[in-house]
C-alpha positions in Angstrom: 0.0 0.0 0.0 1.4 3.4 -1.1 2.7 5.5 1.9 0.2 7.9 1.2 -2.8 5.6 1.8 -1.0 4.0 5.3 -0.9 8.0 6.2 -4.6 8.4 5.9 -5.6 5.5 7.5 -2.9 6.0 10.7 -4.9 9.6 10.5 -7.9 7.8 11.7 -7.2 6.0 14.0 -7.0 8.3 17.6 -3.3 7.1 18.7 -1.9 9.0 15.5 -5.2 11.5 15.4 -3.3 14.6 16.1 -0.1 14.0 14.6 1.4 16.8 12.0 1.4 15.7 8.1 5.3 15.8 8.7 5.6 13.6 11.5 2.6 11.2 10.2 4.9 10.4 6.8 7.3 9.7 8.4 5.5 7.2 10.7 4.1 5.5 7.4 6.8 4.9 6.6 7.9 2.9 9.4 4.4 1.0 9.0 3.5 -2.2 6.8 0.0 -3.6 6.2 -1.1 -6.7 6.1 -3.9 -9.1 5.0 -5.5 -11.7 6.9 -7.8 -14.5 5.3 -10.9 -15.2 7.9 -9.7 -17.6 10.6 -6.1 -16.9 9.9 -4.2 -17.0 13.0 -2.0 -13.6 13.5 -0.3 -14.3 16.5 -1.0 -17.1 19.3 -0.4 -16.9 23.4 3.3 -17.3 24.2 4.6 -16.1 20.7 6.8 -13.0 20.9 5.8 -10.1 21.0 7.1 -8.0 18.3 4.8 -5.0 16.9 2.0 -3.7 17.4 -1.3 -4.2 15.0 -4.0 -2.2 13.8 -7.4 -3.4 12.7 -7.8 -0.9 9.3 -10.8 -3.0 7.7 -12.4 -6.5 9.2 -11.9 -7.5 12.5 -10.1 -9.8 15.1 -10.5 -12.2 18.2 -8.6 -11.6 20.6 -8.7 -15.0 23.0 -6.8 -17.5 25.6 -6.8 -21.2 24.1 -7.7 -23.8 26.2 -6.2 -27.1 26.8 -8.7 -29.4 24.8 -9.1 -26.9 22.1 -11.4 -24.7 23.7 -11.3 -20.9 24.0 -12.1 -18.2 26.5 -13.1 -15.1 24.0 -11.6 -12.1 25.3 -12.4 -9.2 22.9 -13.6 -8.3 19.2 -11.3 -5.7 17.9 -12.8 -3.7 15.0 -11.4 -1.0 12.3 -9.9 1.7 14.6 -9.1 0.0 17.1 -5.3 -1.8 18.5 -3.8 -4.5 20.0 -0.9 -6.4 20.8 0.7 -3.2 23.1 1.3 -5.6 26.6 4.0 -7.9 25.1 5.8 -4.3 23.8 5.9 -2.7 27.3 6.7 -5.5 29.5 8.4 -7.3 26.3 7.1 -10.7 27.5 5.2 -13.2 25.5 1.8 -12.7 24.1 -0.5 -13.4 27.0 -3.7 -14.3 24.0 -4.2 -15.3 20.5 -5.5 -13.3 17.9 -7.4 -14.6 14.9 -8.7 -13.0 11.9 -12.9 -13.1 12.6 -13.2 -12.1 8.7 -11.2 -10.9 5.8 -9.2 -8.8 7.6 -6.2 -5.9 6.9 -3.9 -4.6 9.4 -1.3 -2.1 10.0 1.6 -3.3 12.0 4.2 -1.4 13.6 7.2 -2.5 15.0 7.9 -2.7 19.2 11.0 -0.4 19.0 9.1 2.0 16.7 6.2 2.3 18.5 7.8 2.6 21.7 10.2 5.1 20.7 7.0 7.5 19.4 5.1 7.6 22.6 8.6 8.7 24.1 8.5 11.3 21.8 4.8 11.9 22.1 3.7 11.4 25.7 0.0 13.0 25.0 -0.1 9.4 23.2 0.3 7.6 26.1 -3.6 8.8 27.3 -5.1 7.4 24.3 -3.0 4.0 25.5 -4.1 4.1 29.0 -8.0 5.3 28.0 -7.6 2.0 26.0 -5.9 -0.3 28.9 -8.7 1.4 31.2 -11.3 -0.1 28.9 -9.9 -3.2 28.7 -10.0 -3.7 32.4 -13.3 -2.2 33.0 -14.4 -4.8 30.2 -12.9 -7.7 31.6 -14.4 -6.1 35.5 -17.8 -6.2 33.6 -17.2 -9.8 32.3 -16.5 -11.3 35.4 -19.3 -9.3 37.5 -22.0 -11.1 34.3 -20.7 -14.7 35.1 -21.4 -14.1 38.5 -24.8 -12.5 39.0 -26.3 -12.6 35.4 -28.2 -16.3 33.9 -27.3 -17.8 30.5 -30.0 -15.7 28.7 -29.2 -12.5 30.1 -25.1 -12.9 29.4 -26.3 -13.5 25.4 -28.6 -10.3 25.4 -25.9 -8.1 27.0 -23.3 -9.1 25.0 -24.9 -8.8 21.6 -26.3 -5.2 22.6 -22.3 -4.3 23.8 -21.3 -5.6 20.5 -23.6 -3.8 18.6 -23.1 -0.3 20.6 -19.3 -0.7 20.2 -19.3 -1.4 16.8 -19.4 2.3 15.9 -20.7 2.2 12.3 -24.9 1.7 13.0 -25.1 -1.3 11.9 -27.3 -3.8 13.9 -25.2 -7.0 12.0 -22.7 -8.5 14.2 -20.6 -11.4 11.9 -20.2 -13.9 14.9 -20.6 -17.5 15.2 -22.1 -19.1 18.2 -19.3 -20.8 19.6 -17.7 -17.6 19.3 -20.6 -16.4 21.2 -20.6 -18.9 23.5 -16.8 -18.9 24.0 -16.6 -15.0 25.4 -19.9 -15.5 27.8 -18.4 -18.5 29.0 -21.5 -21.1 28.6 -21.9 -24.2 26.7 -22.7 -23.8 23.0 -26.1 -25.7 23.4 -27.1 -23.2 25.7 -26.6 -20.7 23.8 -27.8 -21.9 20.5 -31.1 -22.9 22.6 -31.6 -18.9 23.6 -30.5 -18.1 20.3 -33.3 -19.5 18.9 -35.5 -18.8 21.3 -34.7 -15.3 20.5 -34.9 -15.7 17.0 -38.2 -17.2 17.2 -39.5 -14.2 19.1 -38.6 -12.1 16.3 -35.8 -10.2 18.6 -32.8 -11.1 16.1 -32.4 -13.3 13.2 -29.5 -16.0 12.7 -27.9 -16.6 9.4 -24.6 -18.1 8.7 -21.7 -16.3 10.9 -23.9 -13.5 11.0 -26.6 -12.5 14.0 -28.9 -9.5 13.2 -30.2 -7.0 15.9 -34.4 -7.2 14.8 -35.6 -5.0 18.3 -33.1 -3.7 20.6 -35.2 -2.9 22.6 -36.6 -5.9 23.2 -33.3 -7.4 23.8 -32.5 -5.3 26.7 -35.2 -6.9 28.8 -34.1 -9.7 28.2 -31.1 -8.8 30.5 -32.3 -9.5 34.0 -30.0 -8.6 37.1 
């Protein structure tokens, strides 16, 4: 991809915002893309950790692998959005895999590079805290649902945070219900019975890898505390 086109998209994502044109160039050039085919693995847990990725069109999983092939699902990352900055500051392993949901292109920037600009940068470094801060306050939100919130009520929530995260209006999530099932932490019977049950009801509709929002407002009583 031409410099030029790396500079616009680094301009929209908020790390790189507010840069100058200058500075921004330059920092293109430092920058490769990538393309990932859906289910393409980009990284897994324990790998090194080497640059620092961001989601310019499609969209990743970010999640911890079990032992008998099973997965904890630990975030969606969509166009906008990074990942892959914990292995760069403490330069350990990845602590999660990272998977290519669809047909997905990233921009990757290398540890040393990236570091070295929030050195030279530090208003940066609030956009990388706001973003740790989320991170935590999602995961603080995750583990308060397993504990006080049914089967039912985990599947409504998450669908209505997916959708209100999303950023781009669109009630379509592309999301397969193991996937599902994976980041509520339930059995995938369970959640393909409410599933249907909600399908049934007219509240969303199930095609393949894709789940449609039909009544949000609906869904959110479905959420009971």
């Amino acid at each position: 991809m031409p410099e030029q086109r790396v500079a616009e998209h680094l301009r929209r994502l908020p790390l790189f915002s507010r840069l100058p044109d200058s500075e921004l160039a330059e920092l293109a050039e430092r920058v490769r893309t990538k393309s990932f085919k859906r289910g393409e693995m980009i990284f897994r847990k324990d790998d090194p950790g080497t640059h620092l990725y961001m989601v310019l069109d499609g969209g990743v999983k970010i999640a911890l692998p079990g032992e008998f092939g099973q997965e904890a699902l630990v975030a969606i990352m969509r166009p906008g959005e990074f990942f892959g900055e914990l292995a760069l500051f403490d330069r350990s392993p990845r602590s999660a895999s990272a998977t290519a949901l669809e047909d997905t292109r990233a921009a990757l920037l290398a540890g040393d590079d990236f570091l070295a600009y929030l050195e030279s940068h530090p208003a940066s470094f609030r956009v990388v805290l706001e973003t740790l801060a989320r991170t935590i306050r999602r995961l603080s939100d995750r583990v308060e649902d397993l504990i006080f919130l049914d089967v039912p009520s985990r599947v409504a929530k998450y669908l209505l945070d997916l959708v209100r995260s999303s950023g781009d209006g669109t009630n379509e999530l592309t999301l397969t219900q193991d996937e599902l099932a994976a980041f509520i932490g339930a059995s995938r019977v369970s959640v393909n019975r409410v599933l249907g049950d909600l399908e049934r009801r007219e509240i969303i509709s199930i095609r393949r890898r894709r789940i449609a929002i039909k009544d949000a407002d609906r869904l959110a009583k479905e959420v009971r505390f």
